[in-house]
C-alpha positions in Angstrom: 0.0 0.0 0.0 2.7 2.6 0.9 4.4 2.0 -2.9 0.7 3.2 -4.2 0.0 5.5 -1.5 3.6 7.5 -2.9 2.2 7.3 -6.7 -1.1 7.8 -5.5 -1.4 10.2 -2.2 -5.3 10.3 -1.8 -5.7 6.3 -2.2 -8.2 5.0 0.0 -6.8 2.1 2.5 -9.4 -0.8 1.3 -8.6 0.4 -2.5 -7.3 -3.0 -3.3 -10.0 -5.3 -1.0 -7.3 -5.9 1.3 -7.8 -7.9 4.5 -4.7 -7.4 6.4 -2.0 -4.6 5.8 1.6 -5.0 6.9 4.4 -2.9 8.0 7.9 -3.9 8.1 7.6 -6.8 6.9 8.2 -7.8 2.8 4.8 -10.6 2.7 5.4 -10.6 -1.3 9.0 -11.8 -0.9 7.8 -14.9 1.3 7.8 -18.1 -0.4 4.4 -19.8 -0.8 4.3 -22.3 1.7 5.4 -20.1 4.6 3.5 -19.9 8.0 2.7 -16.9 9.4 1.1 -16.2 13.0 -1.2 -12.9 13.0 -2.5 -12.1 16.7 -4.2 -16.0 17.5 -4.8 -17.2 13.7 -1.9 -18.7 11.7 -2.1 -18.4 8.3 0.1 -20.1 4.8 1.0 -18.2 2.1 -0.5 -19.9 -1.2 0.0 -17.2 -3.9 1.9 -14.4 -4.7 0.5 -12.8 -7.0 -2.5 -13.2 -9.4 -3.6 -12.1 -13.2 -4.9 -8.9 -13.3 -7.3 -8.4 -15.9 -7.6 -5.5 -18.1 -10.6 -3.9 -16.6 -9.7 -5.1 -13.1 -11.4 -2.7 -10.5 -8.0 -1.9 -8.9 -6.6 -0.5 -12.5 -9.6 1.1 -13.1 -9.7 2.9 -9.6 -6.2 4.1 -9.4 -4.9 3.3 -13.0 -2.4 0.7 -12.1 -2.4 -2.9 -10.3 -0.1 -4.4 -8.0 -1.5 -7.4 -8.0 0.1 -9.3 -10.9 3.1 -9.6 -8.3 2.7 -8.3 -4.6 -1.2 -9.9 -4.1 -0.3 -11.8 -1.5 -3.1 -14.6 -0.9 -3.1 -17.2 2.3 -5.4 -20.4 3.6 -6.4 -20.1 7.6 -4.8 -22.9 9.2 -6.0 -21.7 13.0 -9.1 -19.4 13.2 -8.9 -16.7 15.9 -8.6 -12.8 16.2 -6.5 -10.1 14.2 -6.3 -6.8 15.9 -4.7 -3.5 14.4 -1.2 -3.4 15.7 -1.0 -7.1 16.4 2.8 -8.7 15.7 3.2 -10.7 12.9 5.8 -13.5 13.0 6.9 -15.7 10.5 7.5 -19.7 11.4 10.4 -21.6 10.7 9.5 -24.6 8.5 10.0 -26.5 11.6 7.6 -25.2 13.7 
């Protein structure tokens, strides 16, 4: 979001249906497969990225799409809560 929001000052957070917004931490350069604990839930990373189409509502709401290769897109392995400000910790494949 901060890469748009530098190209695109007035972009609405929620311009790109986001469920979860990070800081610090590079989610796109994770390897699919990786294990992720947000507040109680732990999540796995199953995409990065995804096709954007040429009259996707993202391109057509602020003229370009990140999708194609930061849409980051993860399975819920363990339900539970996600707060604003909540850590996020990545798993070694051990764990």
């Amino acid at each position: 979001m901060n890469k748009m929001k530098a190209i695109y000052p007035d972009i609405p957070i929620g311009a790109f249906a986001e469920n979860i917004l990070t800081e610090g931490i590079e989610v796109a350069a994770l390897p699919k497969g990786t294990r992720i604990i947000v507040g109680s839930t732990i999540l796995e990373i199953t995409q990065i990225g995804k096709e954007c189409h040429k009259d996707c509502a993202v391109r057509k709401q602020v003229g370009d799409c990140v999708m194609p290769k930061e849409g980051v897109f993860a399975i819920v392995l363990k339900d539970g809560t996600i707060k604003c400000g909540d850590k996020i910790r990545i798993l070694s494949p051990d764990e």
